[in-house]
PQR file with spaces between the fields and no chain letter, atoms N, CA, C, O and H, PARSE charges and radii, in Angstrom:
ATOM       1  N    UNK     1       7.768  -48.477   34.844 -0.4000 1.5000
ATOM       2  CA   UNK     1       6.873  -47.364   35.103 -0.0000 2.0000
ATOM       3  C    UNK     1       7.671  -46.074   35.007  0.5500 1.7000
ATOM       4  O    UNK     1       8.753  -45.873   35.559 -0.5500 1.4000
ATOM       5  N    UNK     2       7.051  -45.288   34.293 -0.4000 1.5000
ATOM       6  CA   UNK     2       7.847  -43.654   33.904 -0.0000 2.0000
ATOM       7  C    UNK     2       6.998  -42.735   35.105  0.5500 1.7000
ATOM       8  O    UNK     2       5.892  -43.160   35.435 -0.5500 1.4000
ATOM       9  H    UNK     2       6.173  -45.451   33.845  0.4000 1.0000
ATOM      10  N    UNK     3       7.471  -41.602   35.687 -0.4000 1.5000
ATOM      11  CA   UNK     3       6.317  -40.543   36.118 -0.0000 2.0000
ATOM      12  C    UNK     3       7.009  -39.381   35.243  0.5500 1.7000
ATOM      13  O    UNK     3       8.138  -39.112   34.832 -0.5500 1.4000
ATOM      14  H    UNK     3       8.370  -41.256   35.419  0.4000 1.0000
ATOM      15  N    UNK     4       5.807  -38.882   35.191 -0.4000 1.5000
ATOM      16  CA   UNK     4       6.084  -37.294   34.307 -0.0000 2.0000
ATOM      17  C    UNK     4       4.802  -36.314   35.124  0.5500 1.7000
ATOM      18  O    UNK     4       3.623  -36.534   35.402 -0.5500 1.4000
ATOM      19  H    UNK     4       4.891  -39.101   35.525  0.4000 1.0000
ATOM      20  N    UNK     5       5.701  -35.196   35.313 -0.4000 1.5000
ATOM      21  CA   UNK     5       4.578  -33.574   35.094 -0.0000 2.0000
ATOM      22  C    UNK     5       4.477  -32.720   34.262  0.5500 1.7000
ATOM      23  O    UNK     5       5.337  -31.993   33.764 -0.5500 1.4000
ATOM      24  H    UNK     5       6.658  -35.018   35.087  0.4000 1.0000
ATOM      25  N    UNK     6       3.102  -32.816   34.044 -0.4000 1.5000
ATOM      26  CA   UNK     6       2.373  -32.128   32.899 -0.0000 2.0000
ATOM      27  C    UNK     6       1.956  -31.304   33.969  0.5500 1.7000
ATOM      28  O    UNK     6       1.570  -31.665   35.080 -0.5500 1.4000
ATOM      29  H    UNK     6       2.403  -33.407   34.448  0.4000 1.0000
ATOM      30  N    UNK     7       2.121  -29.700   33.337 -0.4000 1.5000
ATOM      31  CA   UNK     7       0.991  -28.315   33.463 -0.0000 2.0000
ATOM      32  C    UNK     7      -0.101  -28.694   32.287  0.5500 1.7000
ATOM      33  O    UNK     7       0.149  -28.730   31.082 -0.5500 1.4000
ATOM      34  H    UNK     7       2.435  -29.407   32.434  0.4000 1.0000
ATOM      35  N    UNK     8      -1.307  -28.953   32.882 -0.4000 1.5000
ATOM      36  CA   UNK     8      -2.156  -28.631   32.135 -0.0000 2.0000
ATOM      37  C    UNK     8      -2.908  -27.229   31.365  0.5500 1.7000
ATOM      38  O    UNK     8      -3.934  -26.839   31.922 -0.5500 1.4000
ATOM      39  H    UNK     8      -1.510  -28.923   33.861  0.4000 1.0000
ATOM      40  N    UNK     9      -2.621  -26.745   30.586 -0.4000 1.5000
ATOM      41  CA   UNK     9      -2.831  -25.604   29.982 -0.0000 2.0000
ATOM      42  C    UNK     9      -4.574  -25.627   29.188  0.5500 1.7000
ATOM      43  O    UNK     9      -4.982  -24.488   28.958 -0.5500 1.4000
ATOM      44  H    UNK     9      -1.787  -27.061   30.133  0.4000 1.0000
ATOM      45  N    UNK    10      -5.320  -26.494   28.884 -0.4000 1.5000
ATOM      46  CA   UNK    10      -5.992  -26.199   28.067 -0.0000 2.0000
ATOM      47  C    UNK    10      -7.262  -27.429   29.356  0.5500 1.7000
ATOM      48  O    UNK    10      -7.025  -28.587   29.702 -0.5500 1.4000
ATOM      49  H    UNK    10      -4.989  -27.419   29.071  0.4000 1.0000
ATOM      50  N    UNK    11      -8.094  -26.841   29.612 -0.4000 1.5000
ATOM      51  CA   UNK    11      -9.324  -27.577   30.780 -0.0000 2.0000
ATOM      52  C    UNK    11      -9.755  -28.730   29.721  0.5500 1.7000
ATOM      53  O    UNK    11     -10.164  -29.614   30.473 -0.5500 1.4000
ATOM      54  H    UNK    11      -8.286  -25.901   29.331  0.4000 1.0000
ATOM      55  N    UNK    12      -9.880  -29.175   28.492 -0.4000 1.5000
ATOM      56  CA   UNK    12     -10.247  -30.031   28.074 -0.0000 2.0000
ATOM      57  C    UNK    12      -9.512  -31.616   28.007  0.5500 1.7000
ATOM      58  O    UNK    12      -9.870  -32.780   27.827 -0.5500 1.4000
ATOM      59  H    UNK    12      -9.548  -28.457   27.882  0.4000 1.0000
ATOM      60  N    UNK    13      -8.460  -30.972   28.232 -0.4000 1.5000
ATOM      61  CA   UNK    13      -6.904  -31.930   28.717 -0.0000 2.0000
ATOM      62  C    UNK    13      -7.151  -32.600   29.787  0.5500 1.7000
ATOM      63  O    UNK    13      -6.601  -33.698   29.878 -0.5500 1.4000
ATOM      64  H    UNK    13      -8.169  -30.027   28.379  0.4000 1.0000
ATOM      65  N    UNK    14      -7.952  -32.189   30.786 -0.4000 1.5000
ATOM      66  CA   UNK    14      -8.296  -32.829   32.099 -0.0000 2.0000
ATOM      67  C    UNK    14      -9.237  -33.917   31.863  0.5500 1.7000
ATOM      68  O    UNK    14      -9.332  -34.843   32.669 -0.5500 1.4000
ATOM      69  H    UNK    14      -8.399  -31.297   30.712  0.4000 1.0000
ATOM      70  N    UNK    15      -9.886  -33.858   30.878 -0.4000 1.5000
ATOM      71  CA   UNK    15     -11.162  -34.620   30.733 -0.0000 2.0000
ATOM      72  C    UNK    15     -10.728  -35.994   29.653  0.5500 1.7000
ATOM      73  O    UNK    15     -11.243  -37.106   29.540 -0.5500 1.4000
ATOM      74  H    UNK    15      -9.809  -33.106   30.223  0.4000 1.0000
ATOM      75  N    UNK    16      -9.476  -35.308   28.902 -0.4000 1.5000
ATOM      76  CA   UNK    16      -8.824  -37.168   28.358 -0.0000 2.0000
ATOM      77  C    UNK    16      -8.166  -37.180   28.917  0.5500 1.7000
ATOM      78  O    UNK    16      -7.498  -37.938   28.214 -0.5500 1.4000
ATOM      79  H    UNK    16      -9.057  -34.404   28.994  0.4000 1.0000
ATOM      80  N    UNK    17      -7.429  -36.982   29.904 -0.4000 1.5000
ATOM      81  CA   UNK    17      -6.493  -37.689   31.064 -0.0000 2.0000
ATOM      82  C    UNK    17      -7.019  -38.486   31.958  0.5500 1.7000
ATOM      83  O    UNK    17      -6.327  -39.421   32.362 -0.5500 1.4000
ATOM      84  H    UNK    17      -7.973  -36.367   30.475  0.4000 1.0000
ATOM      85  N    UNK    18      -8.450  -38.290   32.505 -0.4000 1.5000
ATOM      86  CA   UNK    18      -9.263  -38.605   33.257 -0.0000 2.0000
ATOM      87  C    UNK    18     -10.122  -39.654   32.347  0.5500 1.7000
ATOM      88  O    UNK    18     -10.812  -40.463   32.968 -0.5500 1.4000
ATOM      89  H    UNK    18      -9.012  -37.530   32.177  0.4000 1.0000
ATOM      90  N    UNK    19     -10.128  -39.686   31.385 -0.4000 1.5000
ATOM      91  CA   UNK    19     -10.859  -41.091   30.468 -0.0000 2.0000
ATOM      92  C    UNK    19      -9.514  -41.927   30.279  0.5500 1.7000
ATOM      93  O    UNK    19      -9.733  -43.110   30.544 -0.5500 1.4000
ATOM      94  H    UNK    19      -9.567  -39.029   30.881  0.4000 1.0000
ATOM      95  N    UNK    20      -8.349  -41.717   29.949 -0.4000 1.5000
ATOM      96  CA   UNK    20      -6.933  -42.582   30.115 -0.0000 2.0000
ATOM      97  C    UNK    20      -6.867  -43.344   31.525  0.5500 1.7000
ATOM      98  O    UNK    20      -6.598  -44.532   31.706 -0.5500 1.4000
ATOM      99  H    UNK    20      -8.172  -40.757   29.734  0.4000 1.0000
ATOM     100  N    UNK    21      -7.163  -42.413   32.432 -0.4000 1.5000
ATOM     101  CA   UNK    21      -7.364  -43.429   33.561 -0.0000 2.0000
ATOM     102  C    UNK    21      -8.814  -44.326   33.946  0.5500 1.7000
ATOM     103  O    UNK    21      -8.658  -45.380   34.561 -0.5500 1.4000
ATOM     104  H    UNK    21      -7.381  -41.448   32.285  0.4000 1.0000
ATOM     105  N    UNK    22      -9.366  -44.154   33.799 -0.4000 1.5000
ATOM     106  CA   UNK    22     -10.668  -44.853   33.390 -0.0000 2.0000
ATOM     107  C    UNK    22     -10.798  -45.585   32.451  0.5500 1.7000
ATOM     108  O    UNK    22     -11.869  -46.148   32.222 -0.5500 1.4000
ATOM     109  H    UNK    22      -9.492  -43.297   33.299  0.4000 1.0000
ATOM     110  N    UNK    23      -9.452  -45.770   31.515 -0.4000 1.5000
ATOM     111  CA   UNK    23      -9.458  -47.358   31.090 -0.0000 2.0000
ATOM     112  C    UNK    23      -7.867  -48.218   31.158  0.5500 1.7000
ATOM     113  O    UNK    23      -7.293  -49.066   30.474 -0.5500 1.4000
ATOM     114  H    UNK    23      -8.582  -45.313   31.701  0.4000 1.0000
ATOM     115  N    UNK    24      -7.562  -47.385   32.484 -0.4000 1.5000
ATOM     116  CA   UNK    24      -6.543  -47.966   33.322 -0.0000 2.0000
ATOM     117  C    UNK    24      -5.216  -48.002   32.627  0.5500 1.7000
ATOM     118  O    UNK    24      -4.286  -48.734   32.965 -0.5500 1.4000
ATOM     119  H    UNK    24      -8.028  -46.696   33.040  0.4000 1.0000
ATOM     120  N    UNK    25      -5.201  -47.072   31.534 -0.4000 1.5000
ATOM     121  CA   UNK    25      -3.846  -46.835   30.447 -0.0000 2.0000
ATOM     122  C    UNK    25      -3.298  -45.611   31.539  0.5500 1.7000
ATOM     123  O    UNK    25      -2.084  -45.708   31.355 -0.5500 1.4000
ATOM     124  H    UNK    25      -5.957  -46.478   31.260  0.4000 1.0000
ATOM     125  N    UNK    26      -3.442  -44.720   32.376 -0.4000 1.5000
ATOM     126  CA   UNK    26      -2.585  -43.911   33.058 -0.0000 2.0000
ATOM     127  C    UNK    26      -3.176  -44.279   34.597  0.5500 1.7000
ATOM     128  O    UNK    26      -4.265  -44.805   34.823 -0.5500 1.4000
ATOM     129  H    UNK    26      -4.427  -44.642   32.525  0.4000 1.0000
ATOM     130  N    UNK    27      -2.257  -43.899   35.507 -0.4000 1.5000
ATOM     131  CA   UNK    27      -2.616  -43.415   36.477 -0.0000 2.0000
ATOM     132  C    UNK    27      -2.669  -41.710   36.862  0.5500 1.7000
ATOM     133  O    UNK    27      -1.925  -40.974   36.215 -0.5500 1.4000
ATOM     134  H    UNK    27      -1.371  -43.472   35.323  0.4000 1.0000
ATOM     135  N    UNK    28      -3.485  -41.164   37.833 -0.4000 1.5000
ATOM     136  CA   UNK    28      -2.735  -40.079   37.843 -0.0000 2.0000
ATOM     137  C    UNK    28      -2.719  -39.717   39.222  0.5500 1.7000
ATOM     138  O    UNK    28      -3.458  -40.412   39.919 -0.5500 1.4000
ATOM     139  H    UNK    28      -4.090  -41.763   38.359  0.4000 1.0000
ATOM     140  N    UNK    29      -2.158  -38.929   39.736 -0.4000 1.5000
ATOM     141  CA   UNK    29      -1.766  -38.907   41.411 -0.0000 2.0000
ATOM     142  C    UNK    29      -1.606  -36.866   41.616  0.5500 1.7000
ATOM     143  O    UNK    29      -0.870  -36.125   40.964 -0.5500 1.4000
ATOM     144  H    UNK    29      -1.557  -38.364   39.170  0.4000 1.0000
ATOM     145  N    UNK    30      -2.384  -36.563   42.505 -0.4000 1.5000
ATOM     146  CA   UNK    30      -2.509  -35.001   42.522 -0.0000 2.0000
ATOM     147  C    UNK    30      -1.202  -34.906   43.365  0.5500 1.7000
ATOM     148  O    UNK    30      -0.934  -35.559   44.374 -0.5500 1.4000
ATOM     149  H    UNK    30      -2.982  -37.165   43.034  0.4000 1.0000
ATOM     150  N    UNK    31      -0.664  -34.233   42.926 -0.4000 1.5000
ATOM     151  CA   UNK    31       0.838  -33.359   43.633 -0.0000 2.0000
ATOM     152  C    UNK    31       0.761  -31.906   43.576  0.5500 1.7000
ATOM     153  O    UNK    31       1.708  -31.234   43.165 -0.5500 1.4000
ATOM     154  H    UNK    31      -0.882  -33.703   42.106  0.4000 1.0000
ATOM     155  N    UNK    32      -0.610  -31.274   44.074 -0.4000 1.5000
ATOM     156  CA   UNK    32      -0.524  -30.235   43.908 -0.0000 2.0000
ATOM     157  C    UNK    32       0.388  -29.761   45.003  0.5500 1.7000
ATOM     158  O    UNK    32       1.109  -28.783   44.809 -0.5500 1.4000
ATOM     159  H    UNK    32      -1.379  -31.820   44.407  0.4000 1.0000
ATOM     160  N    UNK    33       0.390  -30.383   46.100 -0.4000 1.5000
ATOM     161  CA   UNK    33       0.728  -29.571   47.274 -0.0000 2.0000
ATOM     162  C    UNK    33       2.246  -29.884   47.197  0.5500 1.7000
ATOM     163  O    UNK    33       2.544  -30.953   46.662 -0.5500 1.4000
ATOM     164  H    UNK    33      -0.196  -31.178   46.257  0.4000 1.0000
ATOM     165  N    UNK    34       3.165  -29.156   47.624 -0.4000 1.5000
ATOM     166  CA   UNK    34       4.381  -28.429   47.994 -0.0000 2.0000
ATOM     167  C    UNK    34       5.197  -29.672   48.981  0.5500 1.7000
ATOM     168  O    UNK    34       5.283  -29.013   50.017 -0.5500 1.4000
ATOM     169  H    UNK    34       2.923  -28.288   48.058  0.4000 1.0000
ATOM     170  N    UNK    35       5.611  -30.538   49.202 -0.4000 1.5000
ATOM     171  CA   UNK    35       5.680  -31.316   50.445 -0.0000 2.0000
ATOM     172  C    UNK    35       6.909  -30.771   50.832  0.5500 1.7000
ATOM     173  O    UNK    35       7.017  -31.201   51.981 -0.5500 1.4000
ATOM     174  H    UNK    35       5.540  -31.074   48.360  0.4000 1.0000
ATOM     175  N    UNK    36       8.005  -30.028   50.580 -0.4000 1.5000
ATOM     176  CA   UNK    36       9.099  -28.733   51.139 -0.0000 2.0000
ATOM     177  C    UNK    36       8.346  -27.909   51.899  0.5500 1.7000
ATOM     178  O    UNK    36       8.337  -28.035   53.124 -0.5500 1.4000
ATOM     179  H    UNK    36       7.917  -29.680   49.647  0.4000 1.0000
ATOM     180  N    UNK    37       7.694  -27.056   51.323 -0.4000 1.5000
ATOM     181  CA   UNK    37       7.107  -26.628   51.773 -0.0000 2.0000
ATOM     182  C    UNK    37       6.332  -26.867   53.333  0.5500 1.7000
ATOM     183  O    UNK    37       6.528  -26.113   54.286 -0.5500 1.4000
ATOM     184  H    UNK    37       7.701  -26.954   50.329  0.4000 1.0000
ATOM     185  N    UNK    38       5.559  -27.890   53.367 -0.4000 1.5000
ATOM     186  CA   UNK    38       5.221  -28.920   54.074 -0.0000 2.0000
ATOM     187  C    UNK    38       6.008  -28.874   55.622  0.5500 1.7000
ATOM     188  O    UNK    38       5.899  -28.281   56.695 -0.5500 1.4000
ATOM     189  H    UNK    38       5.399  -28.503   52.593  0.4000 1.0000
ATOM     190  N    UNK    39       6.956  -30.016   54.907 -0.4000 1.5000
ATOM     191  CA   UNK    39       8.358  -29.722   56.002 -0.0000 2.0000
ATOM     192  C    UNK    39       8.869  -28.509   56.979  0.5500 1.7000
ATOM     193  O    UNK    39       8.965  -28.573   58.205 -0.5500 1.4000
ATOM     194  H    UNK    39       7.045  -30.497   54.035  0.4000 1.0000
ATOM     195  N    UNK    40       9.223  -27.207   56.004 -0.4000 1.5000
ATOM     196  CA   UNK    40       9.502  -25.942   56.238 -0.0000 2.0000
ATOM     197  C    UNK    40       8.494  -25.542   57.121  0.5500 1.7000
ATOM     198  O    UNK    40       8.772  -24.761   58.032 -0.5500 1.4000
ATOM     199  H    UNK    40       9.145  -27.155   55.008  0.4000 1.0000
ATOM     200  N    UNK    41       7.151  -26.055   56.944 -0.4000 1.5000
ATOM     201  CA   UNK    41       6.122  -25.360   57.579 -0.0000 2.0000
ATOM     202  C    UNK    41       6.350  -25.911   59.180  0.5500 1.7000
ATOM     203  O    UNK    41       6.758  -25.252   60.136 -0.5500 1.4000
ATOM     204  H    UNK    41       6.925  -26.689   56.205  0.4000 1.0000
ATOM     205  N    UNK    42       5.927  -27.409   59.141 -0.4000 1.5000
ATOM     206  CA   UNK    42       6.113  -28.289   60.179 -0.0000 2.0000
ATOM     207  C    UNK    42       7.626  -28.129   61.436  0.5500 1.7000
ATOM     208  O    UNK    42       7.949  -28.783   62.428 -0.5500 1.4000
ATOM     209  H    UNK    42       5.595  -27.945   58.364  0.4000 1.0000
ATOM     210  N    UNK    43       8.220  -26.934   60.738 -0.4000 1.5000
ATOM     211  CA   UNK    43       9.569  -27.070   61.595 -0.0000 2.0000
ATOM     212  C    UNK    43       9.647  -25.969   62.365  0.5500 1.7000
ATOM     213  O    UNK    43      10.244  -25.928   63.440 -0.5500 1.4000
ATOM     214  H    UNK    43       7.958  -26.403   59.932  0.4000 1.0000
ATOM     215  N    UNK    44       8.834  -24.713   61.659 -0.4000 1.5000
ATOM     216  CA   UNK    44       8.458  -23.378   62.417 -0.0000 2.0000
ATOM     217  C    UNK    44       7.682  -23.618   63.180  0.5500 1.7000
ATOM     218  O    UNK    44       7.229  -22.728   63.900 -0.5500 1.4000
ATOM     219  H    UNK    44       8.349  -24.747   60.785  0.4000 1.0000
């Protein structure tokens, strides 16, 4: 298993990434959020 991040640049990109996983050739997992960040927050 590889992971990679892609910036999605173009909104139509979302919609075959989202049919790739819907026939179980990708997964995809939201990492929008910061989890440093996170931490940093949780310590103040």
């Amino acid at each position: 298993m590889q992971t990679f991040q892609v910036d999605i640049l173009n909104p139509k990109a979302v919609k075959l990434l989202k049919d790739l996983a819907d026939l179980k050739l990708i997964s995809i997992a939201d990492t929008s959020t910061d989890s440093f960040l996170e931490v940093v927050n949780q310590i103040n």
